[in-house]
VOGU-3710 file (C-alpha; in Angstrom, 3 decimals, decimal comma):
1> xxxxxxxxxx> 14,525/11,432/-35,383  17,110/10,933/-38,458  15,703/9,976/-41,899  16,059/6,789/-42,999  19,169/6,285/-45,422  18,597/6,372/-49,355  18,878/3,039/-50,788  20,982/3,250/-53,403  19,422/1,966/-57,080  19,905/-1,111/-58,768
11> xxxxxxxxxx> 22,750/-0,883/-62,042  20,519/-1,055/-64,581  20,347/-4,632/-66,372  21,962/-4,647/-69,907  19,951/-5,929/-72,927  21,629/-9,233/-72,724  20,593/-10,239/-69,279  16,485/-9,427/-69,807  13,747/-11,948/-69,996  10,280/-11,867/-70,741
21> xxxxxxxxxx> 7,235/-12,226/-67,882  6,014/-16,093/-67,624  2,818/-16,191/-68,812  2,364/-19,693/-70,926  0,246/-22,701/-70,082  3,070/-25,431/-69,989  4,232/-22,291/-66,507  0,846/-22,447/-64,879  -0,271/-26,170/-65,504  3,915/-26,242/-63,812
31> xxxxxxxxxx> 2,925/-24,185/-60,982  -0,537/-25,728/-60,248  1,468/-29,010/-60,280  4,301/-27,860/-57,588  1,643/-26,229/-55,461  -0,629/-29,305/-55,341  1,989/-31,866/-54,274  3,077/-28,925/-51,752  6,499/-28,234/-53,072  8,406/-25,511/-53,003
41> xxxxxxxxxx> 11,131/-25,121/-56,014  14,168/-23,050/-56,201  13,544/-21,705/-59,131  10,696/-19,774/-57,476  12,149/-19,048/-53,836  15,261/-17,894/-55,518  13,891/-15,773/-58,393  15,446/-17,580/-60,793  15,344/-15,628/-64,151  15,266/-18,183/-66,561
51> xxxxxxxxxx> 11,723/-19,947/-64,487  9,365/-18,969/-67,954  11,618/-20,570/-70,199  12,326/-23,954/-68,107  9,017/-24,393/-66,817  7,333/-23,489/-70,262  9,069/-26,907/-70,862  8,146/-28,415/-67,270  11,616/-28,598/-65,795  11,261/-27,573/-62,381
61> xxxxxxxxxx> 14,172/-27,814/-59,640  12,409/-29,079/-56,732  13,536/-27,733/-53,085  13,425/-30,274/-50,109  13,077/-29,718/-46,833  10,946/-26,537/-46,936  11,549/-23,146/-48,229  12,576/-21,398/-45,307  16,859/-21,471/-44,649  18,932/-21,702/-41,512
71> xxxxxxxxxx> 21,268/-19,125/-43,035  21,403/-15,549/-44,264  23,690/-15,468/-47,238  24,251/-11,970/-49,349  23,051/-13,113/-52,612  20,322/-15,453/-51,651  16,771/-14,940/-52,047  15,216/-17,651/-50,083  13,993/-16,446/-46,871  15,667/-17,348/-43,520
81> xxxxxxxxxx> 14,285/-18,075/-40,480  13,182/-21,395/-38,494  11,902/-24,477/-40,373  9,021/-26,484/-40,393  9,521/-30,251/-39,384  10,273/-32,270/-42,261  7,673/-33,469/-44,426  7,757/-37,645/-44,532  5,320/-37,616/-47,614  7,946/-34,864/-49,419
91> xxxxxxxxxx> 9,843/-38,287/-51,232  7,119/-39,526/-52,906  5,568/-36,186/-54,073  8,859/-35,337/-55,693  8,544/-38,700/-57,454  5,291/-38,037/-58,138  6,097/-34,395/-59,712  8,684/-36,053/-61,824  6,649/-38,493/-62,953  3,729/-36,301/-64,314
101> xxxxxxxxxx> 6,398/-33,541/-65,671  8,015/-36,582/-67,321  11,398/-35,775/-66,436  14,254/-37,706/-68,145  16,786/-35,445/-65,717  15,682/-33,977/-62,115  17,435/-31,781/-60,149  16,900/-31,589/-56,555  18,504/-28,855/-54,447  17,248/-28,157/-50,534
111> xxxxxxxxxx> 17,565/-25,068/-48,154  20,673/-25,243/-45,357  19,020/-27,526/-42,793  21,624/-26,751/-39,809  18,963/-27,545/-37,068  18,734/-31,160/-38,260  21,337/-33,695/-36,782  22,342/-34,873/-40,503  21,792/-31,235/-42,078  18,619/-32,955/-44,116
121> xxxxxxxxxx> 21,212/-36,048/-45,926  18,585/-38,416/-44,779  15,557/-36,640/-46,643  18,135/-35,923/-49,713  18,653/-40,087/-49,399  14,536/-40,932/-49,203  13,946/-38,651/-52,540  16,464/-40,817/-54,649  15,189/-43,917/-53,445  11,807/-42,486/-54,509
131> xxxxxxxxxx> 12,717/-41,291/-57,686  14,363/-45,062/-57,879  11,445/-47,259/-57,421  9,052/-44,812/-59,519  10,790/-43,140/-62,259  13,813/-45,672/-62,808  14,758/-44,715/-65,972  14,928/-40,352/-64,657  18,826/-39,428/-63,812  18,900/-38,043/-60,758
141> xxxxxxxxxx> 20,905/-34,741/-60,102  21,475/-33,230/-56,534  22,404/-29,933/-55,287  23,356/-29,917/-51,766  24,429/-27,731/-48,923  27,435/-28,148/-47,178  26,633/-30,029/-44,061  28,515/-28,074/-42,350  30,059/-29,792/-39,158  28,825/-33,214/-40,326
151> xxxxxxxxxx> 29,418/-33,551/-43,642  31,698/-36,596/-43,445  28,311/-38,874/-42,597  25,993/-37,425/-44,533  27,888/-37,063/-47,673  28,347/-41,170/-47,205  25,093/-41,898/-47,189  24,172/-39,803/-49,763  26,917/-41,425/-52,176  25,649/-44,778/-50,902
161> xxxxxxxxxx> 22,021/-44,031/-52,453  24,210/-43,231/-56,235  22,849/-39,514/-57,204  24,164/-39,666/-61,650  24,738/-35,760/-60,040  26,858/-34,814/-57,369  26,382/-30,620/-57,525  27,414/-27,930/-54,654  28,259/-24,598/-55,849  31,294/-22,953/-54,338
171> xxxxxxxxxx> 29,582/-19,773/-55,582  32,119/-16,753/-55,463  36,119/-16,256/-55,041  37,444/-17,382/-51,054  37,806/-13,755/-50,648  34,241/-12,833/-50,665  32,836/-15,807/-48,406  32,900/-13,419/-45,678  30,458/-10,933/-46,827  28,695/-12,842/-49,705
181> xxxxxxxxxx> 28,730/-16,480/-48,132  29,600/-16,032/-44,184  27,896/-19,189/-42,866  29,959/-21,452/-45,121  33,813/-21,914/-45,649  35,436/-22,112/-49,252  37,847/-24,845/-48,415  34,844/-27,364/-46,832  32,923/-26,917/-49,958  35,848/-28,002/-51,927
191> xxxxxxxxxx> 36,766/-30,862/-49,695  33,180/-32,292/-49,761  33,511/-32,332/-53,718  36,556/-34,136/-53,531  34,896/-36,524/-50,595  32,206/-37,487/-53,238  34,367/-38,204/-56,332  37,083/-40,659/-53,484  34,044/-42,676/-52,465  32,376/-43,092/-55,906
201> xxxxxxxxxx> 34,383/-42,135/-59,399  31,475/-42,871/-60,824  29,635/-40,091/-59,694  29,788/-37,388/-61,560  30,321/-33,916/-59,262  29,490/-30,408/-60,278  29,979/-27,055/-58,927  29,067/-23,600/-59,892  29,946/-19,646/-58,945  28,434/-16,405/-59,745
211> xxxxxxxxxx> 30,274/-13,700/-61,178  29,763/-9,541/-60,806  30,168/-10,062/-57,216  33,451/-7,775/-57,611  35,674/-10,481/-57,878  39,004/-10,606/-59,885  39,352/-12,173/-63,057  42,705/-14,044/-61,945  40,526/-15,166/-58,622  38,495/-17,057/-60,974
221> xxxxxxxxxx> 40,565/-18,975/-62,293  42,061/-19,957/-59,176  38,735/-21,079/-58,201  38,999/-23,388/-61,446  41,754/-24,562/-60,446  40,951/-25,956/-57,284  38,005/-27,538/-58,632  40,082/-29,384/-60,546  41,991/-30,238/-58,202  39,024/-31,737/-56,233
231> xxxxxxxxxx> 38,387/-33,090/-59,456  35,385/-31,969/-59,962  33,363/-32,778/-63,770  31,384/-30,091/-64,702  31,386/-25,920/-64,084  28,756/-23,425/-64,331  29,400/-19,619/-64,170  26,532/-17,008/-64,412  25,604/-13,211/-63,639  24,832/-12,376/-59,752
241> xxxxxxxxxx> 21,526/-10,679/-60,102  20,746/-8,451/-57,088  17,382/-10,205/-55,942  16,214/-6,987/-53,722  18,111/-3,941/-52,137  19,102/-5,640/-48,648  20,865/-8,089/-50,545  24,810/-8,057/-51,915  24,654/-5,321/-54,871  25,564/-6,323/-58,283
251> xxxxxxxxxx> 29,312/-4,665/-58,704  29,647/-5,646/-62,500  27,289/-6,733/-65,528  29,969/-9,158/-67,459  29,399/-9,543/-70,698  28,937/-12,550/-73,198  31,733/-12,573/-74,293  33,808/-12,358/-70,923  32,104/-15,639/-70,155  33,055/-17,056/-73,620
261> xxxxxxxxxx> 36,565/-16,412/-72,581  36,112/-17,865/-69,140  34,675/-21,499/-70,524  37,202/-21,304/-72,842  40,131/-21,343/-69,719  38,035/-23,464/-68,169  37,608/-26,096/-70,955  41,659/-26,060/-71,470  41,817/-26,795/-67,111  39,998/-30,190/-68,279
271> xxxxxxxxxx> 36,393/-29,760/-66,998  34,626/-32,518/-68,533  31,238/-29,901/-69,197  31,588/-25,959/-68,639  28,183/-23,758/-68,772  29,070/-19,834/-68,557  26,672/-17,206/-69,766  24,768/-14,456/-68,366  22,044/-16,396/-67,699  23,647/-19,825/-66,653
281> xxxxxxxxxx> 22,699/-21,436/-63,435  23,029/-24,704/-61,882  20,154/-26,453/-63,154  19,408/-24,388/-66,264  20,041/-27,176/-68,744  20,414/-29,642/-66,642  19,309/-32,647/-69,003  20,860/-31,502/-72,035  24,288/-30,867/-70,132  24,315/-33,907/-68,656
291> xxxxxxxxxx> 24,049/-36,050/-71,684  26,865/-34,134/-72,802  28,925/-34,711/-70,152  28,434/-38,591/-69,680  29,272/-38,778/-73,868  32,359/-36,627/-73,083  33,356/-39,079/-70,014  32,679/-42,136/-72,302  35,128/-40,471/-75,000  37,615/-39,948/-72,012
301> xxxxxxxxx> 37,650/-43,209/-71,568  37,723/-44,762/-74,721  40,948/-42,450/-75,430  42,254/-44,200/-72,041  41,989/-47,517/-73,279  43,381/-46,711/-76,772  46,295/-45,351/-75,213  46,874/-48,410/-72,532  46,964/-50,639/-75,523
//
């Protein structure tokens, strides 16, 4: 019988990208909270590094439509498998959440529902009509998957219900879909942006990648350049941490002030709001950037008219 092959270690994480262990009440009164109104958030299925800080504060990215994915990606954390039915009480519990948390700014994100005839849309529509009618004055942000092979639908109705947020992450270089992203195609993601911005200018869209994946530095900014293309608002860049061996290894550690130089580029391509650190990720800061963003469009546009005069 052979032995089992070594796993190779983990590059060890640089000063820069360490955090310190949650351990404050403002995280456990967050966590009793999620767990009550049984919700599952991304920013525990996903072993998100910065969950002390934000839920220290009680911002919490809630996950819809269960925590188990149809998919397998390379970098993802969030276990794959077959999903429970969808929960009809999930909408008002996630208005509920938001409304003891007292969110000004909520970010909802879901798992890859491809065993649902409208990939989940429909349950991404009933949460913003909850948040709506309870928490009217709480600016909705959504992070979607792609919808792959019925997209064109969904994304309609979801632009119909008026998200402030319009986020899907394009999350590496076209290059690497095939290893770090296989169930998905670059150009799709890009075209759904683009879908959402045609049907509603006002919305503002958002997409993200991860860098240390091994991609090129030229590669990236190819990538922000077809987001602006699509037109997309905002961009967020952050570290790919390797969540456990199976998954994608970590090829590079990029340092601070690589992604200085990168939101630089990016602000000079036009992005309305750029977020690039080690530690960046696409809800980390969600309120704060998105107040900055809206005063940046509303500058935009008061240039626009000063000009047209």
């Amino acid at each position: 019988m052979n032995a089992p092959l070594p796993v190779p270690p983990k590059m060890r994480k640089p000063d820069w990208i360490r955090v310190k262990a949650p351990v404050s009440e403002g995280y456990a009164e967050t966590k009793k909270l999620m767990r009550s109104l049984n919700l599952a958030t991304v920013c525990e299925e996903a072993a998100c590094p910065n969950i002390g800080e934000c839920w220290t504060k009680k911002h919490a990215t809630v996950m819809i439509l269960g925590d188990t994915c149809t998919r397998a990606c390379a970098f993802c954390n969030v276990k794959t498998g077959m999903p429970r039915s969808v929960d009809p009480l999930e909408p008002e519990h996630v208005a509920t959440a938001a409304a003891e948390l007292g969110l000004e700014h909520i970010v909802i994100t879901s798992v890859d529902r491809d065993d649902l005839p409208d990939g989940g849309a429909g349950q991404f529509v009933k949460v913003i009509e909850a948040l709506r009618r309870n928490t009217p004055t709480t600016t909705i942000e959504i992070l979607t998957p792609d919808f792959r092979n019925k997209h064109e639908a969904a994304i309609e109705a979801i632009v119909e219900a008026r998200p402030d947020v319009f986020n899907h992450n394009l999350e590496t270089v076209p290059r690497l879909y095939p290893t770090i992203r296989p169930g998905a195609r670059y150009y799709a993601s890009l075209r759904l942006l683009e879908m959402v911005k045609k049907l509603d200018p006002s919305i503002f869209t958002k997409s993200g990648i991860m860098v240390g994946l091994g991609e090129q530095r030229l590669e990236v900014h190819q990538v922000m350049d077809d987001m602006r293309s699509a037109d997309i608002d905002f961009l967020t860049m952050g570290q790919y941490l390797q969540p456990t061996p199976k998954h994608a290894k970590v090829e590079e550690f990029v340092t601070p002030d690589a992604f200085k130089a990168y939101a630089s580029i990016a602000r000079a391509k036009g992005f309305l709001q750029v977020a690039a650190s080690p530690l960046t990720r696409s809800s980390y800061h969600a309120g704060d950037d998105f107040n900055e963003m809206r005063a940046a469009r509303e500058k935009q546009l008061a240039r626009q008219k000063e000009r047209a005069r």
